[in-house]
Structure formats: C-alpha cells, structure tokens
GUKEDO-615979 format. One record per residue (C-alpha): x, y, z; residue in one letter. Coordinates in nm, 4 decimals. Example, Ala and Ser with C-alpha at 12.3 -4.5 7.8 and 13.67 -1.06 7.14 Angstrom:
BEGIN
PT        X        Y        Z residuo
PT   1.2300  -0.4500   0.7800       a
PT   1.3670  -0.1060   0.7140       s
//
This chain:
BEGIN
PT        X        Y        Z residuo
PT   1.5883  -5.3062  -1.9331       x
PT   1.2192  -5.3013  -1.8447       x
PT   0.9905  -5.5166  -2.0595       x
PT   0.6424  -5.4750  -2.1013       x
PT   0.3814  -5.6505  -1.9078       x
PT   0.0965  -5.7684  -1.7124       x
PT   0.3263  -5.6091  -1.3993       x
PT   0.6437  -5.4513  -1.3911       x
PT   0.8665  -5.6661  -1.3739       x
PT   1.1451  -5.5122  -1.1170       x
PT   1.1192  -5.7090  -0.8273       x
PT   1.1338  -5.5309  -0.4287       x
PT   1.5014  -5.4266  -0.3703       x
PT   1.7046  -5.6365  -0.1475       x
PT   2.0510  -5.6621   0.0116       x
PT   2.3074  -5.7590  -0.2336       x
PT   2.4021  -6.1442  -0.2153       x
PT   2.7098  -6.1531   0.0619       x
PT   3.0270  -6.2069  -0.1538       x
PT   3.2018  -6.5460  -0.0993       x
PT   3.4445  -6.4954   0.1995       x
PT   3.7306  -6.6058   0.0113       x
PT   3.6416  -6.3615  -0.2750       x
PT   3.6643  -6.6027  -0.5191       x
PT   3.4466  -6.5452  -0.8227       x
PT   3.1823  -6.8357  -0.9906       x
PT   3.3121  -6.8929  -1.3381       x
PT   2.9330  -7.0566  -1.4127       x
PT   2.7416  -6.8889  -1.6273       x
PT   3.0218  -6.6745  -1.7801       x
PT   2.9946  -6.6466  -2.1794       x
PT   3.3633  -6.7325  -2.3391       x
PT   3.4221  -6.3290  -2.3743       x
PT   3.3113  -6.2718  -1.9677       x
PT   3.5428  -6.5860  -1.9206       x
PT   3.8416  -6.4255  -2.0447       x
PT   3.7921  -6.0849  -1.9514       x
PT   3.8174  -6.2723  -1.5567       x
PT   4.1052  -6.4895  -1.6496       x
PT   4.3428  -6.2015  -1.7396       x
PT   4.2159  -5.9791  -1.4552       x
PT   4.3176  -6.2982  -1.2359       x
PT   4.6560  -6.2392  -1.3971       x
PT   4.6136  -6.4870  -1.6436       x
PT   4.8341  -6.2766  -1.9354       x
PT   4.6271  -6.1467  -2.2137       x
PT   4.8116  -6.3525  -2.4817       x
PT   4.7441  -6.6636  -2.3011       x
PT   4.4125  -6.5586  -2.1942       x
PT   4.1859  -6.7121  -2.5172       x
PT   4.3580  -7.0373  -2.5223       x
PT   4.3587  -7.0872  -2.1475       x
PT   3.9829  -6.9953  -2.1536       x
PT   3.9116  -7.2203  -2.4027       x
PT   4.0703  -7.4851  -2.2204       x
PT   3.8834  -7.3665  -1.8707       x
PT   3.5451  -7.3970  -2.0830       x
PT   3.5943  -7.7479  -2.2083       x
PT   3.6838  -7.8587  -1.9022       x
PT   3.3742  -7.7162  -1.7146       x
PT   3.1051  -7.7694  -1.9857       x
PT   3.2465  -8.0992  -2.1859       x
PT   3.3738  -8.2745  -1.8620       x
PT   3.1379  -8.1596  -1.6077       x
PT   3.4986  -8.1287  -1.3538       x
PT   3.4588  -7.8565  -1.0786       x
PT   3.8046  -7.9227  -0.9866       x
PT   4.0710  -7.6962  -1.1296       x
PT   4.3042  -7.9640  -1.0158       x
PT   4.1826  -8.1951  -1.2586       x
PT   4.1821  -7.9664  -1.5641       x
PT   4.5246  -8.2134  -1.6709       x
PT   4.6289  -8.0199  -1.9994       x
PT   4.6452  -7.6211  -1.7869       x
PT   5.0293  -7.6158  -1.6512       x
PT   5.0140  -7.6391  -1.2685       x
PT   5.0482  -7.2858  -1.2207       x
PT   4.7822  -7.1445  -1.3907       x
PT   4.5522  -7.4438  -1.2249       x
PT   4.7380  -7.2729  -0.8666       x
PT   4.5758  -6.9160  -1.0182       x
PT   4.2372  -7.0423  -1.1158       x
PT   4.2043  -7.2070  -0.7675       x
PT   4.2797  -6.8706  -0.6077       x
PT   4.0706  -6.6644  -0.8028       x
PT   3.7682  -6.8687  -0.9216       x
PT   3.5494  -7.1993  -0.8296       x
PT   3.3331  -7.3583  -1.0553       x
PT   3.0027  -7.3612  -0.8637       x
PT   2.6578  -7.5445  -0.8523       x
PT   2.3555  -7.4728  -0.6779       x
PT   2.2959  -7.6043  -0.3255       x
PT   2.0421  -7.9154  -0.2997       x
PT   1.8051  -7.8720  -0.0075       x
PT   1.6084  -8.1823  -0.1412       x
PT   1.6112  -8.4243  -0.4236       x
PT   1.2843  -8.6455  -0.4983       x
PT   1.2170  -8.9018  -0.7119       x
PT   0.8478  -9.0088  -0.8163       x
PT   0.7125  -9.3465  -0.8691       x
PT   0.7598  -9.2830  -1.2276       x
PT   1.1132  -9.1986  -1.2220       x
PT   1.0290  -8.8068  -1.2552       x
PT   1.3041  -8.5706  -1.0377       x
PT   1.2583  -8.3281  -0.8441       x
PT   1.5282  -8.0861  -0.6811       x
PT   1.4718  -7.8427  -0.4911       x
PT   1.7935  -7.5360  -0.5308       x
PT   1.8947  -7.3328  -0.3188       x
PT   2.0773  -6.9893  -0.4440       x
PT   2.3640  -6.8089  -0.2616       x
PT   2.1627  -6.5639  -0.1402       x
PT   1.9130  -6.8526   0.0310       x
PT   1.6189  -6.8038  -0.2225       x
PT   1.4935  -7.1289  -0.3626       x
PT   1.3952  -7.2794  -0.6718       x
PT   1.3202  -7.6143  -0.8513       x
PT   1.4236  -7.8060  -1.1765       x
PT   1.2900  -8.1526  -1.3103       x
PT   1.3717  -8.4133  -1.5109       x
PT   1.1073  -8.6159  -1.6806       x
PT   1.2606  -8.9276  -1.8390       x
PT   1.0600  -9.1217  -2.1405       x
PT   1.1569  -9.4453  -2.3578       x
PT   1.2941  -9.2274  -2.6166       x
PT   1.4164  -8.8946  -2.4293       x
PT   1.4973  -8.7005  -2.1248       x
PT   1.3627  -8.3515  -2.0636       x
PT   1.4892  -8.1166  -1.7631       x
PT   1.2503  -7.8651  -1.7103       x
PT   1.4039  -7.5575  -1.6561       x
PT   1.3110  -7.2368  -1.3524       x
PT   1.4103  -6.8815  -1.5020       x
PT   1.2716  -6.7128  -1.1645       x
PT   1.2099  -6.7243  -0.7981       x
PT   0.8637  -6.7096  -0.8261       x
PT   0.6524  -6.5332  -1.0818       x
PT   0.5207  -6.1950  -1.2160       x
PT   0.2264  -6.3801  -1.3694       x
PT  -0.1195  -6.4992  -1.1616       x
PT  -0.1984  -6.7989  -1.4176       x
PT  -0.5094  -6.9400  -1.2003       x
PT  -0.4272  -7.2715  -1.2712       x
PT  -0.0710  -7.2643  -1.1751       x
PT   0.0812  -7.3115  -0.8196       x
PT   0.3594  -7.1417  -0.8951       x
PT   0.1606  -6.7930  -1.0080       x
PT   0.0145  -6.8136  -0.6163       x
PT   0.3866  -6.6790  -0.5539       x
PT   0.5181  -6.3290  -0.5950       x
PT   0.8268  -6.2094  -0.7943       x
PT   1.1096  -6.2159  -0.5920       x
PT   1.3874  -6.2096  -0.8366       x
PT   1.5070  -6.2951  -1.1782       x
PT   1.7716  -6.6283  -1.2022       x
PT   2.1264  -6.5294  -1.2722       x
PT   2.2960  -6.7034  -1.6174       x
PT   2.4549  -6.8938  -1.3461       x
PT   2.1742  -7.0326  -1.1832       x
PT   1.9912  -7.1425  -1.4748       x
PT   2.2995  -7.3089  -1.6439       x
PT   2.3946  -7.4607  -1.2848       x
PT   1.9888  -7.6593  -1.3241       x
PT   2.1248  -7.8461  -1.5851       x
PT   2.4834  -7.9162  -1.5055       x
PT   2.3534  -8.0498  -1.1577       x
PT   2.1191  -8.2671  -1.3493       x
PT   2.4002  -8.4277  -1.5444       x
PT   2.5899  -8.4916  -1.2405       x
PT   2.3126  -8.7002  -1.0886       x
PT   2.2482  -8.8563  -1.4433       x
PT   2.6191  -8.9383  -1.4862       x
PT   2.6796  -8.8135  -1.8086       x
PT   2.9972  -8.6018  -1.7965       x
PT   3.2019  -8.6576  -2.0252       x
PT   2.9163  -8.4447  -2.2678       x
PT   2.8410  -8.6657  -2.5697       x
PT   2.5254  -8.7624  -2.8046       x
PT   2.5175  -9.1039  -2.7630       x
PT   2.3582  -9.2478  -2.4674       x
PT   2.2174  -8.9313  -2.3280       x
PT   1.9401  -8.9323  -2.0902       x
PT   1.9188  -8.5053  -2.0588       x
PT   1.8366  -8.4901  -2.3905       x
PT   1.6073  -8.2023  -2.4322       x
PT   1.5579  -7.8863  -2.1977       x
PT   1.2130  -7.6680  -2.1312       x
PT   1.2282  -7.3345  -1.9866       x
PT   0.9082  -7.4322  -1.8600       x
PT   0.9936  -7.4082  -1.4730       x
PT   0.9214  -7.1177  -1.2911       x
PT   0.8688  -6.7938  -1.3778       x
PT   0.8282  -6.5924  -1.7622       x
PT   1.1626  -6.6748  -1.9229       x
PT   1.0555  -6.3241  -2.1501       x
PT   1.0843  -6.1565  -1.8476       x
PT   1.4566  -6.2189  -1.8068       x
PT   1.5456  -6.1731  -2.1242       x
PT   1.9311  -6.1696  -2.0921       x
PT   2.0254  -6.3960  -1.8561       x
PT   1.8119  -6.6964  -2.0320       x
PT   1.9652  -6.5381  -2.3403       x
PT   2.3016  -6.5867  -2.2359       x
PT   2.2219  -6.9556  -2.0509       x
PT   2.0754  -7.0800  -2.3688       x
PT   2.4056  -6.9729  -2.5687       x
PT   2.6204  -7.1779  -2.3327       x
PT   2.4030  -7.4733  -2.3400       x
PT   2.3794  -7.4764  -2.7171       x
PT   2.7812  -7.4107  -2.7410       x
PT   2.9469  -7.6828  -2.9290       x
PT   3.2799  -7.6941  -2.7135       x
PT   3.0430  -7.7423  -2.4069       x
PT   2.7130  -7.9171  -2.3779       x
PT   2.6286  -7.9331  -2.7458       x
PT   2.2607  -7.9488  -2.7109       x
PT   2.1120  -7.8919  -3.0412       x
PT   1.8641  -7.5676  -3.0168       x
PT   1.6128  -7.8024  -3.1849       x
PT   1.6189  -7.9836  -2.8536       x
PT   1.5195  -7.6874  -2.6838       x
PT   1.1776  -7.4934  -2.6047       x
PT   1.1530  -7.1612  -2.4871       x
PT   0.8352  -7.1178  -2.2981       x
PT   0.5798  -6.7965  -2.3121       x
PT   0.2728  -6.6732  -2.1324       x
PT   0.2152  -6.4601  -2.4487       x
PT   0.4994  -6.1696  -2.3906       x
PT   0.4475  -6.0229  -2.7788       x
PT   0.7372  -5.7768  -2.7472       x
PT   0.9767  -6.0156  -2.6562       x
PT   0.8926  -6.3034  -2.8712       x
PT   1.0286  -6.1803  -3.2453       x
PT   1.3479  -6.0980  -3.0354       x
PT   1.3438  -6.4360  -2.8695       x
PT   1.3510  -6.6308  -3.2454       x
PT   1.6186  -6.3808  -3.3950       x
PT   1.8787  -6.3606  -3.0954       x
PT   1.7847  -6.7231  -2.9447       x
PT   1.6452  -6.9646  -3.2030       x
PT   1.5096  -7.2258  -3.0280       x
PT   1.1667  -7.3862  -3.0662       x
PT   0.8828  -7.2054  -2.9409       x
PT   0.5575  -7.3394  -2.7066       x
PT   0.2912  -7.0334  -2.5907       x
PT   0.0676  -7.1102  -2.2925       x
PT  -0.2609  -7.0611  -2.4403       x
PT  -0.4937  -7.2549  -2.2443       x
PT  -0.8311  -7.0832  -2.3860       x
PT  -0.9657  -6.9666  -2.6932       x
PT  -1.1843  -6.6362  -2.5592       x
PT  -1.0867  -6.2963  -2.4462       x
PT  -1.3334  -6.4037  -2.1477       x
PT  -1.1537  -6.7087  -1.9913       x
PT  -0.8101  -6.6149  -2.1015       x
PT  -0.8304  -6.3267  -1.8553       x
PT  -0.9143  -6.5257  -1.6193       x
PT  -0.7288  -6.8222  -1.6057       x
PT  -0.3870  -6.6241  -1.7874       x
PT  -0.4274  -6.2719  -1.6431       x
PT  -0.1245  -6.1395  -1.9144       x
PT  -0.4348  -6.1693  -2.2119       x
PT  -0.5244  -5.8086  -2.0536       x
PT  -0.2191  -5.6902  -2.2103       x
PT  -0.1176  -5.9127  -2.4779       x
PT  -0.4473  -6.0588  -2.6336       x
PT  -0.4839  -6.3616  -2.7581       x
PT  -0.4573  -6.1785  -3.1599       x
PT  -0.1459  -6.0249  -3.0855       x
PT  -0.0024  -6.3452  -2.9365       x
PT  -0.1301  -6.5707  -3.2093       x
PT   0.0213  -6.2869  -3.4749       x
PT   0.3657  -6.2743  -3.2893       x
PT   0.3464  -6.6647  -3.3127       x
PT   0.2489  -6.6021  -3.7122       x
PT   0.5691  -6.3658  -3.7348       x
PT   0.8279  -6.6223  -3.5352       x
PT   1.1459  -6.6589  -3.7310       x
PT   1.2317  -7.0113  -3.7901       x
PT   0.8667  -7.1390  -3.7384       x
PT   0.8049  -7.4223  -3.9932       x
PT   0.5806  -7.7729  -4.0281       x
PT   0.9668  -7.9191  -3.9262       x
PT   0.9738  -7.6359  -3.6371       x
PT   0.5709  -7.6567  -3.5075       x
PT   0.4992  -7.3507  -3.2748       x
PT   0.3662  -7.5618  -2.9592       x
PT   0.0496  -7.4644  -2.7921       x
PT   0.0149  -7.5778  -2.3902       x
PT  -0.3528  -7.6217  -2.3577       x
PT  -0.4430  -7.6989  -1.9871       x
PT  -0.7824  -7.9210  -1.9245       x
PT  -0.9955  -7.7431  -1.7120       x
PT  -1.3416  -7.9262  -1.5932       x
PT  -1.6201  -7.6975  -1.7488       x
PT  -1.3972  -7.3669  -1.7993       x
PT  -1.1872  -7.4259  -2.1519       x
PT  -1.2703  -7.7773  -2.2632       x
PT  -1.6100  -7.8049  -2.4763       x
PT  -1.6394  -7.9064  -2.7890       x
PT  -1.6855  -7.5617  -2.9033       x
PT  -1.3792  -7.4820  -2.7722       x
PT  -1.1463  -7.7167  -2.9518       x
PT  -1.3255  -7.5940  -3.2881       x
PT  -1.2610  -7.2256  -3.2396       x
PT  -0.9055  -7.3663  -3.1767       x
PT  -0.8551  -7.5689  -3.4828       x
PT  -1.0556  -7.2540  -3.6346       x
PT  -0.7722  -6.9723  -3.5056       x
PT  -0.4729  -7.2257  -3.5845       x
PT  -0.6224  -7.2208  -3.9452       x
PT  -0.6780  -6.8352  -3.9553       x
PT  -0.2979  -6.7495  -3.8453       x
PT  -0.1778  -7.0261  -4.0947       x
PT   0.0350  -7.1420  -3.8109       x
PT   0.2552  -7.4982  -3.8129       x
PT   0.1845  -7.6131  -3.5017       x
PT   0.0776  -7.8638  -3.3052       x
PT  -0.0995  -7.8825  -2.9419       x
PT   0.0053  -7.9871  -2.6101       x
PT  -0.3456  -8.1357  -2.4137       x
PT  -0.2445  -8.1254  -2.0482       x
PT  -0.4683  -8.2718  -1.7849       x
PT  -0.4904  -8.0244  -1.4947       x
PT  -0.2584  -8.1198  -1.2063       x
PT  -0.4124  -8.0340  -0.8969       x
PT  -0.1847  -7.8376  -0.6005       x
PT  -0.3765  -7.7317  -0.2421       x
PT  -0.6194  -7.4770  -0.2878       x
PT  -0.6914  -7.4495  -0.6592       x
PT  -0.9817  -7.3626  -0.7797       x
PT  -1.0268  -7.5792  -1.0707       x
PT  -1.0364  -7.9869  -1.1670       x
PT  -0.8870  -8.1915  -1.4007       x
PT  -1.1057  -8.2850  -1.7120       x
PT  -1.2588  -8.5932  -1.7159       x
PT  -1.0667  -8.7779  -1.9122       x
PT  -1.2899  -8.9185  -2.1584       x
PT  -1.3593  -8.5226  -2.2523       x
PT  -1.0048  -8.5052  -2.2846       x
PT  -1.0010  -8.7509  -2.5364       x
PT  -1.2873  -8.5817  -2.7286       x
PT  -1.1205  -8.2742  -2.7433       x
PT  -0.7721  -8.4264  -2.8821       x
PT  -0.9663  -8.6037  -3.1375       x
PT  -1.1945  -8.2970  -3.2664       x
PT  -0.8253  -8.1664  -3.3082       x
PT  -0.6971  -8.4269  -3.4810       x
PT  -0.9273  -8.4789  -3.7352       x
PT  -0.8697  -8.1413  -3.8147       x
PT  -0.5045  -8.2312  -3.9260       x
PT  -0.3520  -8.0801  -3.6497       x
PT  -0.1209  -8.2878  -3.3876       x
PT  -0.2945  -8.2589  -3.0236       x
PT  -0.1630  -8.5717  -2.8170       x
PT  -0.2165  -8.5817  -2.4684       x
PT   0.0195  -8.5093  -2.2385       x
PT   0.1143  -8.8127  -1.9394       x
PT   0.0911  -8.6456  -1.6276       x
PT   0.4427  -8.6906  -1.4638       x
PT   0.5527  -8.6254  -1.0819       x
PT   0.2060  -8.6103  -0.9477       x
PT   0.3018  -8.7855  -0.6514       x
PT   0.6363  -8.5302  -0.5860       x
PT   0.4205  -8.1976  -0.6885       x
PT   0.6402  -8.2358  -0.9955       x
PT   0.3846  -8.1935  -1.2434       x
PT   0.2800  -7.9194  -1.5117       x
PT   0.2086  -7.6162  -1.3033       x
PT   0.2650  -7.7727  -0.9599       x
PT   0.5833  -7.6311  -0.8324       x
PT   0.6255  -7.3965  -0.5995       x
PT   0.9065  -7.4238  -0.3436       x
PT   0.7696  -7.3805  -0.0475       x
PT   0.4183  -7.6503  -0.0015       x
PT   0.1994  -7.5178   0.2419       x
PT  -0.1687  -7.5273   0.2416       x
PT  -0.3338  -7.1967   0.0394       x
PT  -0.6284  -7.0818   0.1462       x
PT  -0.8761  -6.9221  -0.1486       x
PT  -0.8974  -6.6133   0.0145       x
PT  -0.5017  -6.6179   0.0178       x
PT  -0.5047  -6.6715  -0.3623       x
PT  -0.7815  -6.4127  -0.4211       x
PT  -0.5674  -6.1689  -0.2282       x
PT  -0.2726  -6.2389  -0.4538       x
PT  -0.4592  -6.2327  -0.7723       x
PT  -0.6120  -5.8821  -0.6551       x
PT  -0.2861  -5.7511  -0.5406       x
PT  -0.1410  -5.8264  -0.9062       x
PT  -0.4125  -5.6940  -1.0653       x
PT  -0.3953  -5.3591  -0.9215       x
PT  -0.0177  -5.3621  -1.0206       x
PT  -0.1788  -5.4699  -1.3532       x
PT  -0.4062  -5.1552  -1.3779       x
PT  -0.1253  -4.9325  -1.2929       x
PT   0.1335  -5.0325  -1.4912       x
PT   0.1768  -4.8298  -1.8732       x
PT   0.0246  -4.9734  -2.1816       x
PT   0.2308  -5.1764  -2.4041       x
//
C-alpha cells in the first residue's frame, strides 16, 4: 500500500534476501494466525495446530527460549518437526556499546546485511528501548543524523520484534513478568517514520502488547510521527498506543526547514489529526518532541505561540524539551541551556507539562537524533545534496 508523503515511500528494488540454506523458516514476527497457518504446513495436523501454536508462542515470547529442544511440555516429536522446519531467530550484533551513563547501543545486522540500531535508556524508575522501524529514512529532518541517510528499506515484523527480544536477552529478563523489569517501556522512536510502514509496526506492536507473550501494556508504549496525517487516525483505532509528534517549530517557515514533511502535512493538519486521536486524554497526553535549536525555534516568542496552538486545538498534552545532540556535520547547536530553561518555564506557567529531556548516549552517538549506522564524517555539501535530492522527489510526488 502506498502512503502519502513528503516522498514516496517505495524504496530502490533489490535482490530478494537469499533464503536460509537449510530452508528453514523464522517463526519471529509471525502473528498467532501466520503461526499456525506454518505449523500445519510443517505437518503439524490441523487439529493440533492451535494448541501446539499456542504452546510454540509462550515458549518464544514468555520464556525468551530459541531452542525448540527446550520447549519441555511439546512431545519430542513435534519439537523433532519444529527443528526441521523453523528456528526462532534474532538479529545479528555487529556491535554492542554501552555509555558512561549506562545507555545501550546495538548495532543489528539483518539477513540480508543491511544494518540498523536499537537503544535502551535506563532511569531510576524505568527502562525504555528505543525502537528502528527502517533502514534509514524517507524524511530529511535537518537536525537529525539519521535523515542524512536515504530509504533503503522498510523493517520486517521480524526485525522490529527481534530489537526488543535481543534487548531482554542482554537484560536477563526471560522468563516475561511485571515485577522487576528493566525494558519497561518501548519508543518507536529509532530510525525511520514508523507511519511509513504501517503494517509491519502494526503487526510488531500486536505481539509485543500480547498477553501470552511480552505483556507490555500499550500505555507503555509510544508510537512516534513526523506529522503523517493520513496515517495517524488509523494508527489510534487499529494500534492504540500513546502518541508523541515531532514538532520542533511553531511556523510554516522553520518547520519546512528543519522537518521538510510540513510541505505536505502542515503544522494545522497535524495539530487537527492530533485533536482527532482516539484515545487522547489528560490520562493519555499527546507528546510533543520539541528539539532546542540555538537561534532557529527557541525564543520566547516561540514557546508562547506554542502554549498559544496547544490551547487553540484543546489538546491534552504535554512537551518533550530536547537539547540538540550534535552528530558530524550538522548545521545547528544545542541551546544554551539557560534558554532552555526559559522556554520550559514560559511553558509551564502556562499549565502545560514541558520538562526537559536528559541527554542520554552522547558519548556512544546514542542520543535523540544521533543514530545512523554507519559514522563517517558528512560534509555540508553532502547533506545539501541529500536534502536537494529529496526535495525534488518531494516536488514530484502527488498531493495528499
């Protein structure tokens, strides 16, 4: 299904990934009716099939066990049958970092040898594993390392649920349970426009959220937008989980510039999709990232039209200050901090929750708009090229 936006998002054909040599199929990322569908084509028979694929499910997403051998309560010859047919994958780990403040990084590597990233960012009272939906991005955000990266392709079901059972393998925290957790809350805030792969993050979500599996409440999750108004009154009725826009400016002017996807989506029709989110209440804010860029989006003026639209949309929210996080060759600085500080509290006063976020994984390029997989120098002439090149795709592409 296309979708909308500020490019087209079909991404330059490729090979198809090379099957396993064994043939064996991932059962990852399958939802419980894919699951059994496989099971009884394996030869699994079709009255066992639900039971057995219950079983298969618990095993994988309660128990964290890759091992069919393991799966103790499956009769030994319907483990023999799973082994034959099926593994139970995760991705590959070209490198795992961990920052000074206890912020991780890995760095995944798909089947098909494209790479991408997830992070955990652990706090006193909660864990949050930040979540990639793409290799790379259909978006130029100018303030973002990963926008200075082109499309490549959307992340299978698979690979997004295999970010967070990884995670919970290096956390220890198979058996899945409530108490005790450190991976307590997930943002699809990685890489790439979660909108723009609709399905797949779709169908992740619904196997996180599962209460056989992970169990992770969808009030402990945020789905994160660059402003993709079709998608996001489909996103609250099939998904359900809490909502956080990347807003970052206040005027048609600087939006363009710094979020390139205001050309298509403005920031009225994103603040009147946010308006018209199902579920959105004062106990279900709609969160708004708001990045703190020196002299570009963070004047006093600008908090107040802030506060001012917030008001005029009647919207529960609250707003997510985040001090810029610099990458090699960006074009903008951090806020000084003491700005920062003026602009939370002009926001504030106002009623309206705006704490500032801590910035995490500095030190591992594990920060707020700082990944990208591959960290070479870019040049501003390399980024201008980029940002040209999408914009022409931009100019091309249909009206909404």
């Amino acid at each position: 299904m296309q979708i909308p936006g500020h490019i087209d998002p079909v991404v330059t054909p490729r090979a198809a990934p090379t099957p396993r040599a064994d043939g064996r199929r991932d059962l990852l990322g399958l939802d419980r009716a894919e699951m059994r569908a496989a099971l009884i084509e394996a030869g699994v028979p079709e009255k066992q099939a639900r039971m057995r694929a219950g079983q298969v499910w618990h095993w994988i997403y309660h128990r964290g066990v890759t091992d069919f051998a393991a799966m103790a309560n499956i009769a030994k010859d319907t483990r023999a049958l799973l082994e034959a047919h099926f593994i139970v994958g995760r991705p590959e780990v070209v490198t795992a970092q961990v920052s000074t403040d206890g912020t991780r990084k890995w760095l995944l590597r798909a089947v098909d040898g494209e790479e991408y990233e997830a992070v955990f960012i652990p706090d006193a009272d909660r864990g949050t594993l930040c979540v990639s939906s793409q290799v790379g991005c259909t978006l130029n955000c100018r303030f973002c390392h990963t926008g200075t990266m082109k499309l490549v392709r959307n992340l299978t079901a698979a690979e997004i649920v295999g970010q967070i059972m990884l995670a919970r393998d290096d956390l220890g925290e198979w058996p899945s349970a409530h108490d005790g957790r450190l991976l307590t809350n997930i943002e699809k805030m990685g890489k790439g426009e979660p909108l723009y792969n609709f399905d797949n993050v779709k169908q992740a979500l619904g196997i996180i959220m599962d209460e056989e599996g992970i169990q992770l409440s969808r009030r402990r999750i945020t789905l994160s937008t660059s402003g993709v108004v079709p998608m996001m009154a489909r996103a609250g009725a099939e998904i359900g989980v809490n909502l956080a826009v990347s807003l970052h400016a206040v005027t048609k002017e600087i939006r363009d510039e710094i979020v390139p996807l205001n050309k298509k989506f403005g920031i009225d029709q994103v603040l009147q999709a946010c308006a018209d989110y199902p579920g959105a209440n004062n106990a279900r804010r709609i969160t708004f990232e708001y990045v703190m860029l020196k002299d570009k989006n963070d004047s006093d003026a600008d908090a107040r039209e802030l506060v001012r639209l917030i008001r005029q949309y009647k919207l529960p929210a609250k707003v997510n200050l985040i001090p810029f996080n610099p990458w090699p060759g960006a074009a903008y600085e951090c806020s000084d901090w003491e700005r920062i500080e003026r602009f939370s509290d002009i926001i504030f006063k106002a009623g309206i929750s705006a704490p500032i976020r801590t910035p995490r994984g500095r030190d591992i390029m594990a920060a707020c708009g700082q990944l990208k997989s591959a960290s070479q120098k870019i040049s501003r002439a390399e980024l201008d090229r980029v940002a040209a090149e999408k914009e022409a795709q931009f100019l091309a592409a249909p009206a909404a």
